[in-house]
N, C-alpha and C positions, 0 to 999 in steps of 0.2 A: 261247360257242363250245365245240365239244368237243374236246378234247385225247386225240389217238390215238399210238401209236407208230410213229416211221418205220422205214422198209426200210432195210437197209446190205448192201452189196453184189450179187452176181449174180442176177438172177431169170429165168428160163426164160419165155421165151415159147414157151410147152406147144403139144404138137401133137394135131389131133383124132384119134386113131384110125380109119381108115374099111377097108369090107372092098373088094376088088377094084371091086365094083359102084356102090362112093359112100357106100351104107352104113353106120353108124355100127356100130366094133368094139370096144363100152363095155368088152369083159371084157379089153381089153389097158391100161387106164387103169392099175391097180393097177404095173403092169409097171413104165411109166412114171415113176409117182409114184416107185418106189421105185430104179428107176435115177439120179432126180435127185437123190434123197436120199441115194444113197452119191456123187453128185459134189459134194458140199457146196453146194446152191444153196442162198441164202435165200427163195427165195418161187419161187413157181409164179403166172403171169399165164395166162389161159384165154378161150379165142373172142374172141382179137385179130384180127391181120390173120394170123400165123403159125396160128393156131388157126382159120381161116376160119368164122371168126362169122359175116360177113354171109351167108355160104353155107348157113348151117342155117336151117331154121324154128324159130319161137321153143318148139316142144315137143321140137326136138333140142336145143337150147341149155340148156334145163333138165335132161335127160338125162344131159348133157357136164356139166352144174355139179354134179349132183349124184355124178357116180360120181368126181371131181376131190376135190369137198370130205370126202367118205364115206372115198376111198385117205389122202386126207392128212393125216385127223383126229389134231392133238394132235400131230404130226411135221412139218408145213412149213405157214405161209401160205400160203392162195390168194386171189388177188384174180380176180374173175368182172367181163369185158369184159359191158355189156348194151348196148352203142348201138345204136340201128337208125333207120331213115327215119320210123319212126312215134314218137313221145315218148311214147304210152299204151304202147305195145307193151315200149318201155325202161324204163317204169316199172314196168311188170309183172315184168319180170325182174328188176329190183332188189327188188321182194317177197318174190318165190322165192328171190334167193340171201339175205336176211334170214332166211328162215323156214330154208333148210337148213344155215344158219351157216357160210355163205361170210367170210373175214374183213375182206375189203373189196371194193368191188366199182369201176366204172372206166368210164368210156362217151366214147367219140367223140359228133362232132356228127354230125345227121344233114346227109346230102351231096347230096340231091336236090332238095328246096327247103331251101335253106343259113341259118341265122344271117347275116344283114349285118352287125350290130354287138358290139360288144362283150355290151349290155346284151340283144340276143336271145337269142346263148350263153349268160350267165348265167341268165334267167329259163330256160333250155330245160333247163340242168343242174339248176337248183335242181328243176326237177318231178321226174327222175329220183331225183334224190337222197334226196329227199323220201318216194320208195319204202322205203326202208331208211333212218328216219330215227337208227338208230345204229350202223352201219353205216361207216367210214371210205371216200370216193368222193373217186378218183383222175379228172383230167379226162384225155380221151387225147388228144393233139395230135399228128396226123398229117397234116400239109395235105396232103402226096404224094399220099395215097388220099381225104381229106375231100373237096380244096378250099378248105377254110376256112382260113384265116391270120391268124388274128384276135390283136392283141397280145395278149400271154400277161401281161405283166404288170400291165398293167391289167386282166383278167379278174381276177387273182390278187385284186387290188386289192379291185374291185367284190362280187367274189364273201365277201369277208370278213365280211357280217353274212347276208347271203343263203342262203349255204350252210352251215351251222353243221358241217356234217359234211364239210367240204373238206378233204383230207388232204397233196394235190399235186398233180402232174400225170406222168403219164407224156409224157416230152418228145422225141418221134419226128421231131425234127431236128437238122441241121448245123448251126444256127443257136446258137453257142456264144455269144456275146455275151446273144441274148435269154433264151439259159437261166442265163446267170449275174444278168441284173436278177432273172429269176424267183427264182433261190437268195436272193436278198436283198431283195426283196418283203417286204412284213409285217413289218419284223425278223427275216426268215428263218423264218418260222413252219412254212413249206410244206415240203412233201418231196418234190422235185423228181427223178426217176427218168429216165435217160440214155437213150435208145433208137434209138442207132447204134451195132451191133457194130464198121463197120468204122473209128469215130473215138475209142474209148473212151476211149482215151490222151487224149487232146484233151478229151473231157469232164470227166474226173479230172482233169488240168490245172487246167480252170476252175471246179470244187467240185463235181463231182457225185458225191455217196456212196453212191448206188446207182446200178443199170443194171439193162434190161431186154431183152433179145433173144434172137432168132433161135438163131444158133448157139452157145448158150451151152447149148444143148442136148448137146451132145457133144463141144465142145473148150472145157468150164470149165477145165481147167488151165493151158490155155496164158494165156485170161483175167487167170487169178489169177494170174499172172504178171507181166503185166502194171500189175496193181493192185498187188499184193509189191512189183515195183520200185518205183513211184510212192511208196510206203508207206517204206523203206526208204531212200531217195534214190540206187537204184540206175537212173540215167535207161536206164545201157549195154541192163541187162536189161528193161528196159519196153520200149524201142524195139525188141528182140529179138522180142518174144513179141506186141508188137502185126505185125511186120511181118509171123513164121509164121499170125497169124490172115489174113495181108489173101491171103497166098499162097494158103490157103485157098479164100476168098470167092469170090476170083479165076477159081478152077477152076468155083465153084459158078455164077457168072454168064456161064458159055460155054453153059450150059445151061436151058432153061425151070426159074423161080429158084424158082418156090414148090414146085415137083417136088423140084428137086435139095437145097433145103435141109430138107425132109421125109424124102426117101431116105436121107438122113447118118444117121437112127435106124438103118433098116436094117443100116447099115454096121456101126453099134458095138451091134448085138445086142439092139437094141429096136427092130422092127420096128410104122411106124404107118402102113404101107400107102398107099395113092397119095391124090392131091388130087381133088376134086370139080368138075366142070365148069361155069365156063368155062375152069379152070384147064390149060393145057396140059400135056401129061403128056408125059414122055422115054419112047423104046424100049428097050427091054432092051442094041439096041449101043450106045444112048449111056448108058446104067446100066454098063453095063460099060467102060465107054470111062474112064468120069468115075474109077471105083473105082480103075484103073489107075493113072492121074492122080494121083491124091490120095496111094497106093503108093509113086511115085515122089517125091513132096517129105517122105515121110516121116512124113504125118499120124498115121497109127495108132501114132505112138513117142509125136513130141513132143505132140500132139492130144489124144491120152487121158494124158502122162505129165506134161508141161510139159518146159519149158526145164531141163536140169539145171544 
């Protein structure tokens, strides 16, 4: 098996750039990359469900990996999302980000005709995987948006002589019990990666040493905050700074959510323009509405400053 390095701490689930019209607006990537890189994030994750992967075609997806991995070169990990409904099509993209030296890459299952077992999912990653055969490949577990709920730790299990390049899972549920058998799988071999912003505490709790999300885009301090406390055995202050996150969230889910938690760039001065359809988009009064909102609980102090 190959032995890779794991992620520790915050990773950005990066947003795509697009111009007004859906467009893809590659020359604001750089912006991006380097807004994250003075919020101290450790890795950058690319055409997830934040990054709406499944909404490009697979020669925008190359486009997006490559002006991702070119901003980031030698200053942050990227890991490049490739899952799609087609497994040639995912496998193809694990080539490309091979050949442009993405540092790992990561793939959902496909959701239209699903994996039933365990041993489909596996044989279905290994072929991906197998595209970038050194390559570190993260599996993404997202049953929300899959379908697929497939034990994780019996994947974990099975997948151990099969996928030599298996590095963890990005673990995009509430399901903390199953992500803590995952942490202890294999003698802990895996690098299991947290992907609920608004449980994090909860995850750190039960071992997770890295995390990947959403808004971690523009309120990493209040975050690391959260994690400080946990780290220090300050629970007072973790409970603090988890709950200005959930105040947050909160605001951001009055409103069509893949809009609103895209717009928050805007907000803090990295503008990555609207979502692509079928995605619902806000109007300018509820853009304005929401900013107001966010004003009054004080986001733009403790959001960009943290908790003092």
């Amino acid at each position: 098996m190959i032995s890779f390095p794991r992620i520790r701490g915050l990773v950005a689930a990066a947003f795509t750039p697009m111009n007004e019209d859906g467009s893809l607006h590659l020359d604001r990537i750089p912006h991006v990359v380097d807004h994250l890189i003075r919020d101290g994030l450790a890795a950058i994750y690319v055409l997830g469900s934040t990054g709406e992967g499944p909404l490009l075609t697979g020669e925008e997806r190359k486009r997006v990996a490559e002006a991702y991995v070119r901003s980031a070169k030698d200053r942050i990990p990227v890991i490049i999302q490739v899952g799609h409904n087609s497994i040639v099509e995912a496998r193809e993209l694990a080539e490309h980000c091979a050949l442009i030296g993405a540092d790992a890459i990561s793939a959902t299952a496909p959701s239209y005709f699903k994996p039933e077992t365990v041993e489909d999912l596996v044989v279905s990653m290994q072929e991906i995987a197998e595209g970038a055969p050194q390559t570190p490949f993260y599996y993404y577990h997202v049953p929300l948006m899959t379908g697929v709920d497939i034990c994780m730790e019996t994947f974990l299990k099975q997948s151990q002589e099969q996928i030599p390049t298996m590095n963890g899972i990005k673990f995009s549920s509430i399901m903390t019990d199953e992500m803590m058998y995952c942490i202890k799988a294999c003698e802990g071999r895996y690098d299991i990666l947290f992907g609920s912003d608004e449980h994090l505490i909860n995850g750190m709790v039960c071992g997770a040493e890295g995390a990947i999300g959403s808004t971690y885009n523009y309120a990493s301090p209040i975050y690391r905050g959260v994690w400080d406390g946990l780290a220090s055995g300050d629970l007072e202050k973790a409970r603090a700074c988890q709950w200005k996150a959930l105040e947050m969230i909160r605001i951001l889910k009055d409103y069509p959510l893949r809009h609103s938690l895209k717009l928050m760039m805007k907000f803090v001065g990295v503008d990555c323009g609207p979502c692509r359809r079928p995605i619902r988009l806000m109007s300018t009064q509820q853009e304005d509405e929401m900013k107001r909102r966010l004003d009054e609980i004080g986001f733009f102090e403790w959001g960009r400053k943290g908790l003092s």
